[in-house]
TORKOL-4160 file (C-alpha; in steps of 0.2 Angstrom, whole numbers, padded with zeros to 4 digits, m for minus):
208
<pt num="1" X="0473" Y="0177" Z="0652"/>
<pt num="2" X="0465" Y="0190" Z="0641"/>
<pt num="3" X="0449" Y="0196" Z="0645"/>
<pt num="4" X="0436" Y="0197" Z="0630"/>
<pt num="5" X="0434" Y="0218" Z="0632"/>
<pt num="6" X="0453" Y="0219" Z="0633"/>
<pt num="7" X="0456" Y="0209" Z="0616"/>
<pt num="8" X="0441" Y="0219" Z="0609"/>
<pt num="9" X="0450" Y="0235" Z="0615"/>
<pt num="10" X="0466" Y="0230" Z="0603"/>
<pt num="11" X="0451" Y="0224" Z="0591"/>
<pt num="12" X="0444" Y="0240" Z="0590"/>
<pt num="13" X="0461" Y="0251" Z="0590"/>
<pt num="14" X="0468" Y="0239" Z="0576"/>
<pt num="15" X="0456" Y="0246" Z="0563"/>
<pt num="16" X="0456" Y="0265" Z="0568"/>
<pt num="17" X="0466" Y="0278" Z="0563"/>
<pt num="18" X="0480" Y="0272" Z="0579"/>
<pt num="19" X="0481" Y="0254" Z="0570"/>
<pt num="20" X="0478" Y="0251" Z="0554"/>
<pt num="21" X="0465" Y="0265" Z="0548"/>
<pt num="22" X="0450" Y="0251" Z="0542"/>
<pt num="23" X="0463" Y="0241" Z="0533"/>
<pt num="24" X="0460" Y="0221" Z="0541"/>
<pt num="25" X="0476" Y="0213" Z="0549"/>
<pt num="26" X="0483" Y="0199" Z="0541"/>
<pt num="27" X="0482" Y="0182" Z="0546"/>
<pt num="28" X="0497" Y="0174" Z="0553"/>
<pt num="29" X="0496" Y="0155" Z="0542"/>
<pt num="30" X="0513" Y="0150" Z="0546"/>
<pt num="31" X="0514" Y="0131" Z="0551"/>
<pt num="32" X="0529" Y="0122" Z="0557"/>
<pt num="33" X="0527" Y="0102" Z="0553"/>
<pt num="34" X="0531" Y="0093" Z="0572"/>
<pt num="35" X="0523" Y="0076" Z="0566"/>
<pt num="36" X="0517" Y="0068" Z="0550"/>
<pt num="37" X="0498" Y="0076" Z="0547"/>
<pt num="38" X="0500" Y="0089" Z="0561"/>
<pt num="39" X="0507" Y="0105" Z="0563"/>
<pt num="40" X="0509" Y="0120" Z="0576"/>
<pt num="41" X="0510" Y="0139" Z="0571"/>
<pt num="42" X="0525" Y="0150" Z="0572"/>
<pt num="43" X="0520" Y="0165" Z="0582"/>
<pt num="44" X="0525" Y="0181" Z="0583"/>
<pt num="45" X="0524" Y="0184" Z="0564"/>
<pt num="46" X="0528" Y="0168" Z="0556"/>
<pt num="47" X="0538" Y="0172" Z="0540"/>
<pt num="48" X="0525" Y="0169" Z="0529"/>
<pt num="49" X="0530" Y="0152" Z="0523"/>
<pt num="50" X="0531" Y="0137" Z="0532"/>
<pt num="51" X="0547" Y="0134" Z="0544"/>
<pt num="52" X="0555" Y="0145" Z="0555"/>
<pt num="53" X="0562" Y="0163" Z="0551"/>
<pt num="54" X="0580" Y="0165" Z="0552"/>
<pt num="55" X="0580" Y="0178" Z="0567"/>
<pt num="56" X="0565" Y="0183" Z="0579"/>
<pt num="57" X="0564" Y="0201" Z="0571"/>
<pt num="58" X="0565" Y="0198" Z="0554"/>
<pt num="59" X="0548" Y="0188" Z="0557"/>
<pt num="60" X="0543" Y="0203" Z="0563"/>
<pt num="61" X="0548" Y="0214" Z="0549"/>
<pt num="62" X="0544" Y="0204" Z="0536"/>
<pt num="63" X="0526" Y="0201" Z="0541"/>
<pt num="64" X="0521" Y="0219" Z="0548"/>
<pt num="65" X="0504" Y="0217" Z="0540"/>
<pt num="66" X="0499" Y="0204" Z="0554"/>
<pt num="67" X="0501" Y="0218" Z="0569"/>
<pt num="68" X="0489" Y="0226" Z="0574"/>
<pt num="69" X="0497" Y="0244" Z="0569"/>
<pt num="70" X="0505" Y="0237" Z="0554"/>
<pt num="71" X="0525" Y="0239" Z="0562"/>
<pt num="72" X="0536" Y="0229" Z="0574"/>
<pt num="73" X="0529" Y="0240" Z="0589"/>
<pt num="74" X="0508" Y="0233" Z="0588"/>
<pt num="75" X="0502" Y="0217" Z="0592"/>
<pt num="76" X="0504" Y="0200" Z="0583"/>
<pt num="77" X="0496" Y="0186" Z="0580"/>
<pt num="78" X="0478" Y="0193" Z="0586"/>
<pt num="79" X="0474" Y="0185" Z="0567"/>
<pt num="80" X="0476" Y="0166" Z="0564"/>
<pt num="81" X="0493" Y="0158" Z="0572"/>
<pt num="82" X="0483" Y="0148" Z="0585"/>
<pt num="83" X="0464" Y="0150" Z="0592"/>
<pt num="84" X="0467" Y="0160" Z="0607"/>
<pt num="85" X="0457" Y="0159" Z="0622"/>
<pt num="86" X="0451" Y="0171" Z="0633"/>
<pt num="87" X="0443" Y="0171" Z="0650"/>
<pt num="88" X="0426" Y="0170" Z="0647"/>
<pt num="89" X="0414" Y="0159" Z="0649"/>
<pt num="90" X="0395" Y="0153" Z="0652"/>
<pt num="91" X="0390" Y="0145" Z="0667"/>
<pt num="92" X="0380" Y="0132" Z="0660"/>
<pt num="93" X="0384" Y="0116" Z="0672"/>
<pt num="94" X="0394" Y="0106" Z="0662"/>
<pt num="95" X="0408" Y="0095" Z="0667"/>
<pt num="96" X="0420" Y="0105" Z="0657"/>
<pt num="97" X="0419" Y="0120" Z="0667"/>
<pt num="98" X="0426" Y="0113" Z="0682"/>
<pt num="99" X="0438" Y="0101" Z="0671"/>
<pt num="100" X="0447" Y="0112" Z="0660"/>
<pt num="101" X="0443" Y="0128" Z="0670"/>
<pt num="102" X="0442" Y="0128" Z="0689"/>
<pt num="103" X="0454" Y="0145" Z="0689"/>
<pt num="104" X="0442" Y="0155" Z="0680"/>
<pt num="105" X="0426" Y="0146" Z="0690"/>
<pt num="106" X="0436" Y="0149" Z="0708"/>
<pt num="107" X="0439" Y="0167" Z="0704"/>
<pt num="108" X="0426" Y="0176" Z="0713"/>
<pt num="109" X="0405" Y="0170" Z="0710"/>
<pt num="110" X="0408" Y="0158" Z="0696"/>
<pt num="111" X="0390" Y="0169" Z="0690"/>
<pt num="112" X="0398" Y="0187" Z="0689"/>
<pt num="113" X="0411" Y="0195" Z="0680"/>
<pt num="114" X="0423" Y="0204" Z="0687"/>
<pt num="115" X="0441" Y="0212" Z="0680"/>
<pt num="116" X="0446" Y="0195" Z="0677"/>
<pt num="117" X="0435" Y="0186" Z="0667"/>
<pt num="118" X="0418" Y="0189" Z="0658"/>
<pt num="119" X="0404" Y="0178" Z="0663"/>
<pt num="120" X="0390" Y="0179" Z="0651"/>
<pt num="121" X="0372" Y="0178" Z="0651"/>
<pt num="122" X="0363" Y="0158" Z="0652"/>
<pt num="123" X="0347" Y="0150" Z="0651"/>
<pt num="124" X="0345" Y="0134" Z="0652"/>
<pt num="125" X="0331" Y="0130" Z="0647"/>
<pt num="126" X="0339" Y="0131" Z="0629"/>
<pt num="127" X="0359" Y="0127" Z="0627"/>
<pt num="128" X="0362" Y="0130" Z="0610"/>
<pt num="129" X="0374" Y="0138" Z="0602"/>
<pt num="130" X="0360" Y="0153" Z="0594"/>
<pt num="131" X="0351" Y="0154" Z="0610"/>
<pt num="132" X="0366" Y="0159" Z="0617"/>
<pt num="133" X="0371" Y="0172" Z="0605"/>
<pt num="134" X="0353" Y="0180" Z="0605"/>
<pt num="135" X="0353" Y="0179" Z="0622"/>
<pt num="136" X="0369" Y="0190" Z="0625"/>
<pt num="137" X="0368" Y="0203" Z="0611"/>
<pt num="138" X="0366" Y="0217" Z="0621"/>
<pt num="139" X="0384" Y="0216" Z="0628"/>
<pt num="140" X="0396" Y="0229" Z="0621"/>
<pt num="141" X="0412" Y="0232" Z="0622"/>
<pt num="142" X="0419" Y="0215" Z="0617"/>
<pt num="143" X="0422" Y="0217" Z="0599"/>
<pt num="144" X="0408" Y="0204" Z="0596"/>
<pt num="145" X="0391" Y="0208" Z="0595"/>
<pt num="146" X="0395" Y="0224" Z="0588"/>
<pt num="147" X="0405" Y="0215" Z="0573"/>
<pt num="148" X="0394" Y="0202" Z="0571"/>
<pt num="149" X="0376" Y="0199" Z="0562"/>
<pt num="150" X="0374" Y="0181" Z="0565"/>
<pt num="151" X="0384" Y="0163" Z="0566"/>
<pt num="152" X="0398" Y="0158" Z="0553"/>
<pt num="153" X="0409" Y="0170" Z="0544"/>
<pt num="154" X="0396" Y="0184" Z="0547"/>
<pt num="155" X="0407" Y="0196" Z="0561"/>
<pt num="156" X="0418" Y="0210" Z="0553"/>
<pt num="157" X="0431" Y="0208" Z="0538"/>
<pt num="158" X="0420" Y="0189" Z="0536"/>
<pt num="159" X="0427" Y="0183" Z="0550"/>
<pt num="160" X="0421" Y="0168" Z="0559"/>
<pt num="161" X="0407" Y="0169" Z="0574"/>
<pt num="162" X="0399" Y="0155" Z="0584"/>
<pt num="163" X="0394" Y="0158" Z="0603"/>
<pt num="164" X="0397" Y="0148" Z="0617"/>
<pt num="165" X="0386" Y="0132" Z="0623"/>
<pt num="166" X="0383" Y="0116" Z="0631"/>
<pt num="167" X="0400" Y="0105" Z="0630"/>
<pt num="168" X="0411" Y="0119" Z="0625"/>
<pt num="169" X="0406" Y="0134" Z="0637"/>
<pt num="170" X="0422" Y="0146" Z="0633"/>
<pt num="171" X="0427" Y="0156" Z="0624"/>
<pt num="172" X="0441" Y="0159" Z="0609"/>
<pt num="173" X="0447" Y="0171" Z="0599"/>
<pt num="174" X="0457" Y="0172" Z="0583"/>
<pt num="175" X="0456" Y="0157" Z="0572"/>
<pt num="176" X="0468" Y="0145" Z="0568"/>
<pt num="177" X="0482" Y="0142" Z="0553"/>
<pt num="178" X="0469" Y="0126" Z="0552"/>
<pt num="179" X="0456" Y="0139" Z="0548"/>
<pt num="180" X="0454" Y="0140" Z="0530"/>
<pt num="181" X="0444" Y="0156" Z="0531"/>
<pt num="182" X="0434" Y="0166" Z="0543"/>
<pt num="183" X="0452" Y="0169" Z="0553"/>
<pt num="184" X="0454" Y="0185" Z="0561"/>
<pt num="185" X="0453" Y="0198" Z="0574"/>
<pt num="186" X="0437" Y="0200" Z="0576"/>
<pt num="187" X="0436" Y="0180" Z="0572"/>
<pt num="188" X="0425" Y="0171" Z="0587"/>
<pt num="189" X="0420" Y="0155" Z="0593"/>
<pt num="190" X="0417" Y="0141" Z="0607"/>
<pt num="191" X="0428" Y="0127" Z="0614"/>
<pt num="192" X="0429" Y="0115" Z="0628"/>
<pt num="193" X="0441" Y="0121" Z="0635"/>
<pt num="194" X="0455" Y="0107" Z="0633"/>
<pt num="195" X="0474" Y="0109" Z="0629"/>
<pt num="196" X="0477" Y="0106" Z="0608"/>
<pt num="197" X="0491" Y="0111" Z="0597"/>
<pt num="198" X="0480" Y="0124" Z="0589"/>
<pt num="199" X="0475" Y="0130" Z="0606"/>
<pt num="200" X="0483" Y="0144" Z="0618"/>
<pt num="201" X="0482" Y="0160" Z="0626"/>
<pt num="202" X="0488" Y="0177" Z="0630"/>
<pt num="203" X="0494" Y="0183" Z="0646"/>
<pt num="204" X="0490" Y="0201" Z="0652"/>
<pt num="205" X="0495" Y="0211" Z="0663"/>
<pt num="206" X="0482" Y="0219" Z="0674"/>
<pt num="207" X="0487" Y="0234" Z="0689"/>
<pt num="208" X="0479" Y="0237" Z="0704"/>
């Protein structure tokens, strides 16, 4: 699972002169209907309209604008397709950690990052969601404090930002096709953790 300073690494990249030069990646807003009322996204580029693209890389093609270099060879779906989350998290005792995230918890002290996953900083004696956010605002690296100025569509390119707290103590990245704005890369937020259509994650790969 991707680290928060490893998808604010790509962040960072996607909007220099090695990406796309200040120039925000597009969202990916492609839905395919499974059931009545609800709907999945298409990764990997969508093809801009709803359904599926005849062919895998003529997603791609068609929809260069939503990778992070702005050509078949970046990184898609950093921007809307599906809230994506990332291991990261706050150990604030609530039941979800150990529920929906025992993996992350188990790996090492459950109170320290490591290369793995971010822990961030907590106090309990107040669990809310701009406690949290104040609290932590001297990290960097992680493509969030650095691009944001407050909670709701307040990070970079008016992207959506709300920290971690209380029932939802991870952390996810992105936005959703279900977002109707504040979607993108540098596009922040808090979950519970659970499994949902509109929920994944991305697998890196990490050397020794």
């Amino acid at each position: 699972m991707i680290k928060a300073s490893e998808w604010g690494a790509v962040a960072y990249l996607a909007i220099s002169p090695y990406g796309r030069n200040g120039i925000e990646v597009s969202s990916n807003n492609t839905k395919h209907i499974i059931n009545e009322n609800e709907s999945t996204s298409v990764t990997s580029g969508g093809n801009g309209t709803d359904g599926l693209a005849s062919a895998e890389f003529d997603a791609l093609t068609k929809n260069a604008n939503q990778s992070t270099t702005g050509n078949v060879y970046g990184v898609y779906d950093m921007s809307g397709g599906l809230w994506e989350r990332s291991s990261a998290y706050i150990n604030n005792g609530n039941a979800n950690l150990s529920k929906n995230g025992k993996a992350l918890l188990d790996d090492g002290s459950p109170d320290k990052s490591n290369k793995y996953k971010t822990v961030y900083m907590y106090d309990k004696k107040e669990d809310t969601n701009e406690a949290k956010y104040n609290l932590n605002k001297k990290v960097i690296g992680d493509a969030i404090f650095e691009t944001s100025n407050g909670l709701g569509e307040k990070a970079w390119f008016g992207d959506y930002s709300s920290f971690m707290f209380n029932e939802a103590p991870f952390l996810h990245r992105g936005g959703s096709t279900n977002n109707k704005s504040g979607v993108g890369i540098f596009a922040f937020s808090n979950t519970p953790g659970q499994a949902a259509y509109v929920l994944g994650f991305r697998c890196t790969l990490i050397t020794e």
